[in-house]
BAFI-3210 file (N, C-alpha, C; in Angstrom, 3 decimals, decimal comma, padded with zeros to 6 digits):
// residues 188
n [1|2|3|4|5|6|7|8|9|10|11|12|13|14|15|16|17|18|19|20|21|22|23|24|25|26|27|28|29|30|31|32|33|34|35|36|37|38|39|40|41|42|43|44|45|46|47|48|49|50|51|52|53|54|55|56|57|58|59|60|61|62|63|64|65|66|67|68|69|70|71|72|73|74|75|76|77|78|79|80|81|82|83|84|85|86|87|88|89|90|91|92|93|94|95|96|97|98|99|100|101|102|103|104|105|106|107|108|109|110|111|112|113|114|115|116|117|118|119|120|121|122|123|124|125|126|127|128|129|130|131|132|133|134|135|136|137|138|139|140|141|142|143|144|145|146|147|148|149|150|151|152|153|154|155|156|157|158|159|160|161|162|163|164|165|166|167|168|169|170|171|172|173|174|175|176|177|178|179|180|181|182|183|184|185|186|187|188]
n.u [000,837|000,826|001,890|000,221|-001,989|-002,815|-002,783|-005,500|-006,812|-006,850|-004,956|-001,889|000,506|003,672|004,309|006,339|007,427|007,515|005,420|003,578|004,707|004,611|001,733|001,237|002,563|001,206|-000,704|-000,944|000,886|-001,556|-003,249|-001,627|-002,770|-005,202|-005,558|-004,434|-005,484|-007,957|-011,122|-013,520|-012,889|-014,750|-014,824|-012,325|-011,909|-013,421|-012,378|-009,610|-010,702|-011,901|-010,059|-008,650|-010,383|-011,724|-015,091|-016,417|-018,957|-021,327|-023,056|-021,902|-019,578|-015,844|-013,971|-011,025|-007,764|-007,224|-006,237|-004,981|-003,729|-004,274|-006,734|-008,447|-008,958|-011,399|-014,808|-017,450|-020,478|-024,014|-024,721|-022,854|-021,029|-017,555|-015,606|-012,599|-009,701|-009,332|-008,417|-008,021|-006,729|-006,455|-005,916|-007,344|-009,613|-012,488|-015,721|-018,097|-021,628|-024,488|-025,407|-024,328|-022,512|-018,938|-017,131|-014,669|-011,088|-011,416|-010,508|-010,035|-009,042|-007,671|-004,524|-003,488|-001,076|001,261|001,235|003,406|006,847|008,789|008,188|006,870|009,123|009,096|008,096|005,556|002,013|-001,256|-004,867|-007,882|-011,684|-013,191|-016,321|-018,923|-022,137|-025,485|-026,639|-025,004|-023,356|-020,398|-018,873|-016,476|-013,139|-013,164|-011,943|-011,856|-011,342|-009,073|-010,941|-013,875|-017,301|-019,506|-022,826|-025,929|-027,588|-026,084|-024,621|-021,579|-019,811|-017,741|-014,852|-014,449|-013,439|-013,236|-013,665|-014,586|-017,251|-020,070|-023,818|-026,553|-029,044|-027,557|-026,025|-022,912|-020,231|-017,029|-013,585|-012,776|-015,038|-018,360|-021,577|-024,158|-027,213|-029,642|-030,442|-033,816|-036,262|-036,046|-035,139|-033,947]
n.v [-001,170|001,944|005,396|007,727|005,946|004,702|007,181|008,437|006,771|006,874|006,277|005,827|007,781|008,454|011,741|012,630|011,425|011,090|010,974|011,587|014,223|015,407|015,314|017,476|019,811|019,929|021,223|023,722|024,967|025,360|026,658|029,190|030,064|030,345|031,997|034,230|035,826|036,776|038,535|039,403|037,820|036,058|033,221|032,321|032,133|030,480|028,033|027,612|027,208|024,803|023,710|023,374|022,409|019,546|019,381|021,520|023,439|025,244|027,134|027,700|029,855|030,926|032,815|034,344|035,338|031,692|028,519|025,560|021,609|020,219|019,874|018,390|016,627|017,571|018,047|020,217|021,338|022,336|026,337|026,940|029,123|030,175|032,358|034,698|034,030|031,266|028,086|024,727|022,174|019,387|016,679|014,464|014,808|016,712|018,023|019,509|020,301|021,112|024,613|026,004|028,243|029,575|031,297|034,522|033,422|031,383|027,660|024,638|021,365|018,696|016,920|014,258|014,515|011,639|010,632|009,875|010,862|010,284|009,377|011,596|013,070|011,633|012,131|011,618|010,879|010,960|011,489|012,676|012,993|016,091|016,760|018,981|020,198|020,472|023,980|024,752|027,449|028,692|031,096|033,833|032,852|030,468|027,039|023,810|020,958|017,898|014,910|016,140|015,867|018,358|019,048|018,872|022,050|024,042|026,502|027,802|029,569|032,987|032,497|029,953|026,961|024,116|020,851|018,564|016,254|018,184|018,102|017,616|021,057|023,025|025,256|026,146|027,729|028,429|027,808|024,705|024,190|023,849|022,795|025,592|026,121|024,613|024,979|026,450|025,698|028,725|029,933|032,966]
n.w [000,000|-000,901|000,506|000,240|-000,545|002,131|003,517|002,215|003,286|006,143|007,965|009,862|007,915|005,557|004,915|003,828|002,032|-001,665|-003,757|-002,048|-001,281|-004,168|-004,760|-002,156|-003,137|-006,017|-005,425|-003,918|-006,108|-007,343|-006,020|-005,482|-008,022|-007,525|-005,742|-006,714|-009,184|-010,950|-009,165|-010,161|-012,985|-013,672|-014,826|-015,207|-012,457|-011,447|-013,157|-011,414|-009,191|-009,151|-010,358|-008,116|-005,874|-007,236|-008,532|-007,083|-006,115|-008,328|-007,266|-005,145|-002,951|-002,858|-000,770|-001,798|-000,028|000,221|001,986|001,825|002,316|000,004|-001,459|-003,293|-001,298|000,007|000,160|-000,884|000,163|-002,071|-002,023|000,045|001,735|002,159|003,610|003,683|004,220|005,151|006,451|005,229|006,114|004,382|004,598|005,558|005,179|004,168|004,615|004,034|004,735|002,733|002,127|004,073|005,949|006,206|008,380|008,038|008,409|009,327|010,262|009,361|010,710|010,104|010,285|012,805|015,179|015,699|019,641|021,211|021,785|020,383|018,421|017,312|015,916|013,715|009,792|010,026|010,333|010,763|009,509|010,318|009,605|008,894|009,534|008,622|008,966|007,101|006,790|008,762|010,624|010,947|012,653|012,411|012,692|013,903|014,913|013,952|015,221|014,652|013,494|014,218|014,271|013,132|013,890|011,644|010,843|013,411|015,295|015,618|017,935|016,721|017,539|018,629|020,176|018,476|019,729|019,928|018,602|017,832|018,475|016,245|015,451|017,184|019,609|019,784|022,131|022,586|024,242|025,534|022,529|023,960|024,108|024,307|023,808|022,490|019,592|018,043|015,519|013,324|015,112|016,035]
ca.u [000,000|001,405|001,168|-000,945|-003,419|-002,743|-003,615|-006,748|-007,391|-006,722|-003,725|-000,601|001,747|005,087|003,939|007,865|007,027|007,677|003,895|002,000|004,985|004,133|-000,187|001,181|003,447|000,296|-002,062|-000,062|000,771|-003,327|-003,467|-001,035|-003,264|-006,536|-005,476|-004,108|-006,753|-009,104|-012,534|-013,996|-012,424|-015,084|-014,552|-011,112|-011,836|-014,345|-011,451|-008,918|-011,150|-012,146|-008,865|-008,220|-011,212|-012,860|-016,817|-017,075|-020,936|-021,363|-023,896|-020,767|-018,512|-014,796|-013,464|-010,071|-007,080|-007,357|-005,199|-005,198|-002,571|-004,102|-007,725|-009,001|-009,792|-012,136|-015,987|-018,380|-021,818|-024,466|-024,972|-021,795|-019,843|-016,197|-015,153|-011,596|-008,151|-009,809|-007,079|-008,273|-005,772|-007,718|-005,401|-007,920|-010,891|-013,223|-017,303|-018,832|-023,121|-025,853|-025,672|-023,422|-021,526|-017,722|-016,496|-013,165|-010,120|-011,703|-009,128|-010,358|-007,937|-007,913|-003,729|-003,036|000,681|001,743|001,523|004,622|007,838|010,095|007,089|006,516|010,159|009,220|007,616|004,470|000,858|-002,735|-005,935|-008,992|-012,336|-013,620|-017,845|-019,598|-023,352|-025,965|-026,968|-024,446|-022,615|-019,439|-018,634|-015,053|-011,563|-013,411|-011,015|-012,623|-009,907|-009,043|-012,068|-014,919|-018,328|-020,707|-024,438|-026,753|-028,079|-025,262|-024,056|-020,796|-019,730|-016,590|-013,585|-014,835|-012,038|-014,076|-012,193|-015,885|-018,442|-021,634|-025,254|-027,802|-029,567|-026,861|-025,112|-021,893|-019,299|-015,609|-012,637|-013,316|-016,708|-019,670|-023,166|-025,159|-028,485|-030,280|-031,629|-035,323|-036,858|-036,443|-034,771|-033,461]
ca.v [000,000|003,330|006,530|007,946|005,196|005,397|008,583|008,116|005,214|007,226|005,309|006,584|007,670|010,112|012,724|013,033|010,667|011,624|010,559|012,826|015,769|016,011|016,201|018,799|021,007|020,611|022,152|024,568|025,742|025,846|027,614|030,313|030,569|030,650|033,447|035,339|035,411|038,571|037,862|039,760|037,296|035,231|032,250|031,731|031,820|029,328|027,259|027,392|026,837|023,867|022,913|023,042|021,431|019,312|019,405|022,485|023,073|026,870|027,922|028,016|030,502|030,984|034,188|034,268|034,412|030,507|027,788|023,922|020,806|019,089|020,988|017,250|016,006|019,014|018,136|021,419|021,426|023,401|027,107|027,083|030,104|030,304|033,400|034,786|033,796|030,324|027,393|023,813|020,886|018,571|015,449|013,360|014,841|017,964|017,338|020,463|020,498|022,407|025,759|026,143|029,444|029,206|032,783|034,647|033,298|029,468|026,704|023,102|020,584|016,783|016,619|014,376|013,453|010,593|011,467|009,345|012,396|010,295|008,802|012,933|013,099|011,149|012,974|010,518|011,789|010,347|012,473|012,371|013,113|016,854|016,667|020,112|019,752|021,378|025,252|025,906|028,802|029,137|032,254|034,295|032,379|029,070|025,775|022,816|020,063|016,710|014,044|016,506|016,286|019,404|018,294|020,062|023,657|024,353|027,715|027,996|031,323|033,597|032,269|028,806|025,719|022,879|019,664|017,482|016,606|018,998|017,624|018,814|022,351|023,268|026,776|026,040|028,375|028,611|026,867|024,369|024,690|023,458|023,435|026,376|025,741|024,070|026,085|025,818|026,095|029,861|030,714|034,043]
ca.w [000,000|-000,801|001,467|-000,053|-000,055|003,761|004,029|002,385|004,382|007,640|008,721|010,142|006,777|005,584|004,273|003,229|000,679|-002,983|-004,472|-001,308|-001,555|-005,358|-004,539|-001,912|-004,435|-007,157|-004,653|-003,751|-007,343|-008,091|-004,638|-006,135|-009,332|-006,965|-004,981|-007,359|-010,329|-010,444|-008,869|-011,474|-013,741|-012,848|-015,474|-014,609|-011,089|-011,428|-013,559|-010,810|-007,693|-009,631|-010,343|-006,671|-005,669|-008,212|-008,296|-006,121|-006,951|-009,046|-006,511|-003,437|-003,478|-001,757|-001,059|-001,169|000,167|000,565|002,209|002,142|002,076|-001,135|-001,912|-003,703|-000,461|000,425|-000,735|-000,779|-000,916|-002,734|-001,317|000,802|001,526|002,702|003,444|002,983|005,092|005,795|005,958|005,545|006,252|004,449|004,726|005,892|004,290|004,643|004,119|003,866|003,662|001,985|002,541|005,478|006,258|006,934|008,285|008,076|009,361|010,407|010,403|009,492|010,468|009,811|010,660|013,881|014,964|016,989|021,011|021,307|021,179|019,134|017,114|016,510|015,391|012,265|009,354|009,827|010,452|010,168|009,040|011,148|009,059|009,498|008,852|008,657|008,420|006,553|007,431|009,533|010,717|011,841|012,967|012,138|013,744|014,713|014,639|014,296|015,363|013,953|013,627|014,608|013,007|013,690|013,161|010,679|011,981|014,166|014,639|016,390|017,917|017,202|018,241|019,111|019,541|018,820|019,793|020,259|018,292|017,877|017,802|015,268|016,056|018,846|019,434|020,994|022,179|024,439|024,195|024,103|022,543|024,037|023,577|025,037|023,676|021,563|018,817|017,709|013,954|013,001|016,184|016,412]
c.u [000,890|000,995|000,766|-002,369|-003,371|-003,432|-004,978|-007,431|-007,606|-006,001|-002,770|000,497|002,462|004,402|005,222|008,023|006,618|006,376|003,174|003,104|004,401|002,574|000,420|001,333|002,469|-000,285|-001,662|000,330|-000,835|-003,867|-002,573|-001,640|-004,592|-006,479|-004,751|-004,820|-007,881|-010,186|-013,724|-013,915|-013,324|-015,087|-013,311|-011,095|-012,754|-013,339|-010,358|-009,576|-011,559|-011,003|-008,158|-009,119|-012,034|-014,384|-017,103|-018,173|-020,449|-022,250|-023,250|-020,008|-017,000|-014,419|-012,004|-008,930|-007,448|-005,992|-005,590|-004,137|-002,641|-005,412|-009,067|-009,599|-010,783|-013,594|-016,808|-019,721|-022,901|-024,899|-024,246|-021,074|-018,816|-015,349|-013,572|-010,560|-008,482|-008,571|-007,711|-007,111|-006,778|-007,053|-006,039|-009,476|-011,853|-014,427|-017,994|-020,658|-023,530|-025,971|-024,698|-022,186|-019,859|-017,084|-015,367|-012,677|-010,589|-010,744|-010,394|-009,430|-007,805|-006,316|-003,634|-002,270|001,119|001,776|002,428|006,129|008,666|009,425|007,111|007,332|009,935|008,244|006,237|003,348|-000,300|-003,568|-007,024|-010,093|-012,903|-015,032|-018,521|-021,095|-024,013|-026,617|-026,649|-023,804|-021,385|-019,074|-016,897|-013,867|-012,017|-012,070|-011,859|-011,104|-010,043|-010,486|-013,576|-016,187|-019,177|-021,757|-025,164|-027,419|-027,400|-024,909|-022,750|-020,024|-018,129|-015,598|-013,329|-013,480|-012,921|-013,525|-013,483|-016,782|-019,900|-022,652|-026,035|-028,448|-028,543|-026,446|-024,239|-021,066|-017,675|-014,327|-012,494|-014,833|-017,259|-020,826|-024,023|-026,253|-028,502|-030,678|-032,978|-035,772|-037,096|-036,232|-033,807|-032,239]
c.v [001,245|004,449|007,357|007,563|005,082|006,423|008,704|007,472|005,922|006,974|006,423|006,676|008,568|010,642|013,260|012,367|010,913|011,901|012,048|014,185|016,359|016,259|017,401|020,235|021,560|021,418|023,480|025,872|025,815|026,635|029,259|030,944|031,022|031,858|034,321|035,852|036,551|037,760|038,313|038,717|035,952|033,430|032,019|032,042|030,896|028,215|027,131|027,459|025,407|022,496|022,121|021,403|021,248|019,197|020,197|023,549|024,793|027,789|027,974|029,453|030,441|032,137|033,973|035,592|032,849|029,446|026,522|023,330|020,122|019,370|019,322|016,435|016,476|018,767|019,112|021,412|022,314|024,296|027,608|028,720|029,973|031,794|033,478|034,827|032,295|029,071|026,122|022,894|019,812|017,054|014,036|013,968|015,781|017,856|018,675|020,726|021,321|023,936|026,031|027,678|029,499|030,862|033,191|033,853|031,938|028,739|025,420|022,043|019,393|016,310|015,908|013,343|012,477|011,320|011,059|010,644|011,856|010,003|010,476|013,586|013,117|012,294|011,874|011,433|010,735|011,438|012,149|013,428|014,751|016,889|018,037|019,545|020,538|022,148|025,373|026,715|028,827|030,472|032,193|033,530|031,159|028,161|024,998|021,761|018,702|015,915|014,264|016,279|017,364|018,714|019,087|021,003|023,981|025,946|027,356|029,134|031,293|033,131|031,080|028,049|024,667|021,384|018,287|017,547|017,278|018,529|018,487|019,980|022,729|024,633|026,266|026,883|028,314|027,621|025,897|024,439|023,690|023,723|024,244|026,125|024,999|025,172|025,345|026,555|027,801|030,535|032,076|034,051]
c.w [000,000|000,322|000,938|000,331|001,455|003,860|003,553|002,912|006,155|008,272|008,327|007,982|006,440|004,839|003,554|002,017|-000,550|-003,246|-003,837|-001,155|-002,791|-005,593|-004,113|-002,764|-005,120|-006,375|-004,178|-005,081|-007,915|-006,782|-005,272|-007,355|-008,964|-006,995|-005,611|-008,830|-009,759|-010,283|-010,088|-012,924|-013,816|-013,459|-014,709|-013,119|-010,662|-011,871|-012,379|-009,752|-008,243|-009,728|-009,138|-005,991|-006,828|-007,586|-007,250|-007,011|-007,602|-008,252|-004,857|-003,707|-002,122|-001,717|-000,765|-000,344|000,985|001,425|002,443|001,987|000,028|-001,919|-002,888|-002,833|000,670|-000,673|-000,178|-001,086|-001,495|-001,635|000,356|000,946|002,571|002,710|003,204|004,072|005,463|005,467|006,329|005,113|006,215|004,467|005,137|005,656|005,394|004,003|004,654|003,591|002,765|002,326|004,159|004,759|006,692|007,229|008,269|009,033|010,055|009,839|010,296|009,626|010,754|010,398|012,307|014,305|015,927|018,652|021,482|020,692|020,473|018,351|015,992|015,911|013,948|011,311|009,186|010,904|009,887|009,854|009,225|010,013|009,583|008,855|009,437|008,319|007,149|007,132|008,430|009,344|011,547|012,139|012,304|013,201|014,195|014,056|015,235|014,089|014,706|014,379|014,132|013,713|014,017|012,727|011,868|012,266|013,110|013,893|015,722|016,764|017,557|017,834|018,875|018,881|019,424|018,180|019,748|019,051|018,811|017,569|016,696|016,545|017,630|018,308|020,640|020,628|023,048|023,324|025,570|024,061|023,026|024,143|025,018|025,255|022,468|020,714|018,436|016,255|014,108|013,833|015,854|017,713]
res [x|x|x|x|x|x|x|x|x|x|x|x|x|x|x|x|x|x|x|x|x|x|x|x|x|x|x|x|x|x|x|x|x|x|x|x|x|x|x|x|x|x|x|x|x|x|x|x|x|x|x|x|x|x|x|x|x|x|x|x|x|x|x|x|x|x|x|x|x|x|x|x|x|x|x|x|x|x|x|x|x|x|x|x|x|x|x|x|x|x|x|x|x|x|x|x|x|x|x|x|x|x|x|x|x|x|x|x|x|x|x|x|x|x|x|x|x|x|x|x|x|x|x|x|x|x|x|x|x|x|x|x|x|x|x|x|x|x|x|x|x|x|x|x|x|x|x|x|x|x|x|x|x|x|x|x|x|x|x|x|x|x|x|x|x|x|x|x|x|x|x|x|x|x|x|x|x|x|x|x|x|x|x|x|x|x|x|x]
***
């Protein structure tokens, strides 16, 4: 099994490893063509967010500046927005719903490294699944940490660390976040 297929698999693998440096590099060079590409331009900014991430729907949008490891293992779904400084480490895969809000400056991150200190020596790493629902909201600066899923209708406040999974209809806040309330259909 290559590392690669590891890393899609979820299992420990180098990321120093020729095959997954040369994904990084590409993503990287279609990350340099994202974020630099007039928004106005709006064909070729549809062609290189595409490039990044394939099948990101026409009714999402990203604002950039953007940041990810590999941008292919990042699925978006229809009526998404991502605002602009947002950095997903999608190494182990980013699941975005229906309409969900992502605000400045949020962090998604799937990277997590051996808790063993010489294990964390090596250039070896697994990638825990990050699951966004549908119609939520993250607020500006949230981090959602390795292997979280937030439910559908979540909002999560401002500045949230959220290291747990979130149920459907919740509003959680803090570091780390947890759930305040419940929300209710059409809550305000």
């Amino acid at each position: 099994m290559t590392e690669v297929e590891k890393m899609m698999r979820g299992e420990l693998y180098d990321y120093s490893d020729p095959e997954a440096m040369e994904l990084n590099l590409q993503a990287h060079e279609r990350l340099e063509k994202l974020n630099t590409v007039r928004y106005r331009d709006f064909a070729a900014y549809r062609s290189a967010l595409r490039e990044l991430i394939p099948g990101f729907p026409d009714t999402s949008y990203l604002i950039t500046p953007f940041r990810c490891d590999f941008g292919f293992r990042i699925s978006v779904g229809e009526g998404v927005v991502i605002n602009f400084n947002c950095t997903f480490l999608d190494g182990g895969g980013i699941t975005i719903g229906n309409h969900t809000l992502i605000g400045p400056n949020c962090q998604l991150l799937t990277p997590h490294h051996p808790i063993d200190y010489l294990e964390r020596r090596k250039p070896v790493e697994t990638g825990k699944p990050v699951r966004i629902g549908n119609d939520c909201w993250l607020g500006s600066g949230v981090i959602v940490c390795p292997g979280v899923t937030i439910g559908d209708r979540c909002i999560i406040a401002a500045g949230s660390v959220v290291t747990h999974d979130i149920p459907d209809d919740s509003l959680a806040a803090g570091n780390p976040a947890v759930v305040k309330r419940k929300l209710e259909k059409h809550d305000d």
